[in-house]
C-alpha positions as CSV (number, residue, x, y, z in Angstrom):
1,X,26.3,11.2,17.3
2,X,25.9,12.6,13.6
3,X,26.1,16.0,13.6
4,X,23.2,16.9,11.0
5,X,22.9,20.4,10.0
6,X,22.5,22.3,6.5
7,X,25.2,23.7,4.8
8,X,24.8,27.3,4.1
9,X,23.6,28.0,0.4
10,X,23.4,24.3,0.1
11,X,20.2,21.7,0.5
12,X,20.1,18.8,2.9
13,X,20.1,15.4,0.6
14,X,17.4,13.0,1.7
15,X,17.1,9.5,0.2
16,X,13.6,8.4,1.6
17,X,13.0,4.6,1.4
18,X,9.9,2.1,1.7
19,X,9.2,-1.0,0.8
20,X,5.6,-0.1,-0.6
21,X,4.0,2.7,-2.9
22,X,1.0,3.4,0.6
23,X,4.4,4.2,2.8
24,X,6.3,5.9,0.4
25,X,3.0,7.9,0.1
26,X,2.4,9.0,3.4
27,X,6.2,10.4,3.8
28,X,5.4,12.7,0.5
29,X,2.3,13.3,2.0
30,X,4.0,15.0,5.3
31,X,6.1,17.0,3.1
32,X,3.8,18.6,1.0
33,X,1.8,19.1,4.3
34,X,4.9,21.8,5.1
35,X,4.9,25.2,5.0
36,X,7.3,26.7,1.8
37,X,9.8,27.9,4.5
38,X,9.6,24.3,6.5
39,X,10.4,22.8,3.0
40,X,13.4,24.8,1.9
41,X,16.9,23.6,2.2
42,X,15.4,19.6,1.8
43,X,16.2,18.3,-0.9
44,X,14.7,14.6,-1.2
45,X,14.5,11.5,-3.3
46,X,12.1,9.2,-3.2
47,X,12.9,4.9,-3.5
48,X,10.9,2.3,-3.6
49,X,13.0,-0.7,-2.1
50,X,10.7,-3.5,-2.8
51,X,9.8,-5.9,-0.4
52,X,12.6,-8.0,1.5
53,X,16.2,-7.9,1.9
54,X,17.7,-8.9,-1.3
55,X,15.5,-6.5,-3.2
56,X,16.3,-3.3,-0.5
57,X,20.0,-4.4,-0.8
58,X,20.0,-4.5,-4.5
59,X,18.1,-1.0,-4.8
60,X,19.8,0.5,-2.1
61,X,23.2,-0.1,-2.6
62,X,22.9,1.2,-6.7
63,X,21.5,4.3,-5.7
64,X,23.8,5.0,-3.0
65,X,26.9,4.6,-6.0
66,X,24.9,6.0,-8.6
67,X,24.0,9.0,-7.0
68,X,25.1,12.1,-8.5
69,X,26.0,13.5,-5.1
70,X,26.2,12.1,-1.8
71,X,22.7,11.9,0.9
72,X,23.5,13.4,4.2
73,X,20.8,10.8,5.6
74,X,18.7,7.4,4.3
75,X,15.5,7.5,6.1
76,X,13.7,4.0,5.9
77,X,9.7,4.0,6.8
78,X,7.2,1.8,6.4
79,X,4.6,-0.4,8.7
80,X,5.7,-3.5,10.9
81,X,4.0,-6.2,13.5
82,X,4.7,-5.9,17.0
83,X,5.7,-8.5,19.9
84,X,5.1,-6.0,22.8
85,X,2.6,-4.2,24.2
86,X,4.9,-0.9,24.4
87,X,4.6,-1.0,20.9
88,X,0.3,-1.1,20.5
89,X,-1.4,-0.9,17.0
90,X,-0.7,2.6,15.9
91,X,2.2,3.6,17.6
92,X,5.7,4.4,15.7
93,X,8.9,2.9,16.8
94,X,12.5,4.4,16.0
95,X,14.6,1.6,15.4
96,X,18.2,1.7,16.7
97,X,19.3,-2.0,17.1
98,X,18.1,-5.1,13.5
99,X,19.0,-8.2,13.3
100,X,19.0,-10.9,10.6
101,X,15.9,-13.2,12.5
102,X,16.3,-16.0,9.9
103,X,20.0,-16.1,8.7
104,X,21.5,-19.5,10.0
105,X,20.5,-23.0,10.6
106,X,17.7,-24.8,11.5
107,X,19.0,-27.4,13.7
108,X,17.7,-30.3,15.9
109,X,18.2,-28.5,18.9
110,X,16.3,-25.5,17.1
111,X,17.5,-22.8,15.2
112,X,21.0,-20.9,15.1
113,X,22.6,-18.0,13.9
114,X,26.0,-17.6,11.9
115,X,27.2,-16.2,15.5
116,X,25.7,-19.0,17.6
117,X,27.1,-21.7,15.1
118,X,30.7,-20.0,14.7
119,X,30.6,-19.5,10.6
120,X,30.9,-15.9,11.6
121,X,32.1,-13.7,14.7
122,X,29.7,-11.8,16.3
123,X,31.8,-8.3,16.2
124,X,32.5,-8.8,12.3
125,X,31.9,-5.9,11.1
126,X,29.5,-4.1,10.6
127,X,28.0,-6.4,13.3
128,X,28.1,-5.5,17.2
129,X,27.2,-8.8,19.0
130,X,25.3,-9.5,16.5
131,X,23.3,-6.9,16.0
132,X,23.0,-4.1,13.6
133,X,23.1,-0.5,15.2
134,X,21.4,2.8,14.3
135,X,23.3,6.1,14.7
136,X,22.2,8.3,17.1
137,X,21.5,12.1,15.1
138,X,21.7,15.8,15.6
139,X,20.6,16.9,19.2
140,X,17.7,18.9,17.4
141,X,16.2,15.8,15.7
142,X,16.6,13.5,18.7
143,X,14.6,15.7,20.6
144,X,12.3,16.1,17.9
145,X,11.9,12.1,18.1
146,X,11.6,11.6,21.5
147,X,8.2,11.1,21.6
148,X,8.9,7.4,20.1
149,X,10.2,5.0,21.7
150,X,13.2,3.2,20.8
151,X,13.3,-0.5,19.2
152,X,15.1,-3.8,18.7
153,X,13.7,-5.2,15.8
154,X,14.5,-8.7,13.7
155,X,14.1,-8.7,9.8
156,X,12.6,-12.0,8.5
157,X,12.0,-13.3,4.6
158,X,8.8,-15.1,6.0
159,X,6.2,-13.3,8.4
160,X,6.0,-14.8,11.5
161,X,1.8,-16.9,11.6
162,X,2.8,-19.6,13.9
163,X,3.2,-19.3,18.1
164,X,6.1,-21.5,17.9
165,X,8.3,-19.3,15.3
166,X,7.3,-16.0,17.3
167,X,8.0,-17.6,20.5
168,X,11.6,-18.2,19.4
169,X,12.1,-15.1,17.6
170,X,11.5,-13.5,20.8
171,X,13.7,-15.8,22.7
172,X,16.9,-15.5,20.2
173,X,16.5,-12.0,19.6
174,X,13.8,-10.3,22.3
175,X,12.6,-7.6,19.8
176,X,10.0,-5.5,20.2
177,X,9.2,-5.0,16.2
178,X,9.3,-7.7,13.0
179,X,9.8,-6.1,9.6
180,X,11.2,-7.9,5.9
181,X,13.6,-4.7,4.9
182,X,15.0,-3.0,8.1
183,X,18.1,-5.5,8.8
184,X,19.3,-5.2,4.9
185,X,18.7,-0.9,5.2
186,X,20.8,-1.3,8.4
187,X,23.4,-3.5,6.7
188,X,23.9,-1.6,3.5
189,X,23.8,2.2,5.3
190,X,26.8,1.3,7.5
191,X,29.0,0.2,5.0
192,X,28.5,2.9,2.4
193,X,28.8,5.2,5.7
194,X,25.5,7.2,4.9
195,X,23.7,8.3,8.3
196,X,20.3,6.9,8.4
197,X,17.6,5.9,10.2
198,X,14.3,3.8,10.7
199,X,10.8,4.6,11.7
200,X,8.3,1.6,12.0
201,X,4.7,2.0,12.7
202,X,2.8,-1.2,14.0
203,X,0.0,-2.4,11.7
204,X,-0.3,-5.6,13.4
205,X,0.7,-8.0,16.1
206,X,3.0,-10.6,15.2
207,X,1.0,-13.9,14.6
208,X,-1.5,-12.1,12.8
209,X,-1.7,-13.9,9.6
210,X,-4.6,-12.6,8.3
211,X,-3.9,-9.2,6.5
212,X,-7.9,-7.8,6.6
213,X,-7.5,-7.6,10.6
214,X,-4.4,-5.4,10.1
215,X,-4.7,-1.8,10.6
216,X,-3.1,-0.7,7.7
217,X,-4.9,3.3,7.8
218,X,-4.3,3.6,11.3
219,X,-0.6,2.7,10.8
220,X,-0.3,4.7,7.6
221,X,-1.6,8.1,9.5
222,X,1.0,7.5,12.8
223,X,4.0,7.0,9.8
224,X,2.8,10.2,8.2
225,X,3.0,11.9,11.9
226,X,6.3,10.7,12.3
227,X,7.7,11.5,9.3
228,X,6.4,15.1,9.2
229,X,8.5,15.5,13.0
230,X,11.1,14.1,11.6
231,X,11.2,16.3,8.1
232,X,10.5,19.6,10.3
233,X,13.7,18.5,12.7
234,X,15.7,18.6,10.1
235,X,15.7,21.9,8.8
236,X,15.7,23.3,12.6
């Protein structure tokens, strides 16, 4: 567990990420929606990742070394499609477990991962069977968050439209959410050692291909929710 608290006389660091401007939004949005006295001690800059891994990696990692002083957390918010009905459109998911969905090869037997195919071992780090693992926080803020429910999610380059590729997503990976960043976030907090963590609010089954059926407002207002618990915890 990482022990979050506030140093006295000093802020609490906050690097909030998001792959677009509409989630990045809604975070600043639950901040400002504080009272003066829930708002001091956080200090908090805001990043634009871009969309997918290589961008989030690229962004992340130089402002993690570039910093003039280091985050005691690296939230990461945004919307997400979902492959199970615990996870209905509107609902927020805290993340604790990403993998890579589409990092391998496609085979004639169906897909692989580096694991399954032996290029890497599972337990390299900063892998755990494969998987990617969130810590768990402060024993204010988990309580704070234990309205939502806890995730496996898979990060893909390509959003799953087709039955066949969400039918073996779920089969290699049983996850519960599909985003294009959360893997790389995962990846990149654990080896600069920055505590972190990822809420995901569900816009959209997966399958949907169509983005006009998503519910992108209802979504947006659950992630502002979420990120205003999550804000207040933290200066608790």
């Amino acid at each position: 567990m990482v022990q979050l608290y506030k140093k006295k006389g000093h802020s609490m660091r906050l690097l909030i990420t998001a792959a677009e401007q509409e989630e990045l939004i809604t975070a600043r949005q639950a901040y400002n929606s504080l009272t003066k006295s829930e708002q001091y001690g956080l200090e908090i800059e805001w990043m634009l990742t871009g969309i997918g891994t290589t961008s989030t990696s690229y962004r992340l990692t130089k402002i993690l070394n570039t910093s003039s002083a280091k985050f005691d957390l690296a939230v990461n918010i945004g919307i997400a499609g979902s492959f199970s009905s615990k996870f209905p459109i509107g609902s927020v998911a805290r993340v604790d477990r990403e993998y890579f969905g589409d990092l391998g090869f496609e085979t004639c037997t169906g897909f692989q991962t580096l694991f399954d195919y032996k290029i890497l071992d599972a337990d390299t780090h900063p892998f755990h069977s494969g998987a990617l693992l969130a810590p768990d926080l402060s024993e204010t803020v988990e309580a704070a968050l234990s309205s939502y429910k806890r995730a496996t999610a898979v990060t893909v380059q390509t959003v799953s439209g087709l039955p066949g590729k969400r039918d073996q997503l779920e089969r290699d990976f049983l996850p519960s959410i599909e985003s294009m960043e959360g893997a790389a976030f995962f990846y990149v907090c654990i080896l600069e050692r920055v505590p972190f963590i990822e809420l995901r609010s569900v816009s959209n089954e997966v399958g949907e291909r169509e983005r006009a059926k998503w519910n992108i407002p209802l979504a947006l207002d659950s992630l502002r929710d979420a990120s205003k618990t999550l804000l207040k915890a933290l200066v608790k």
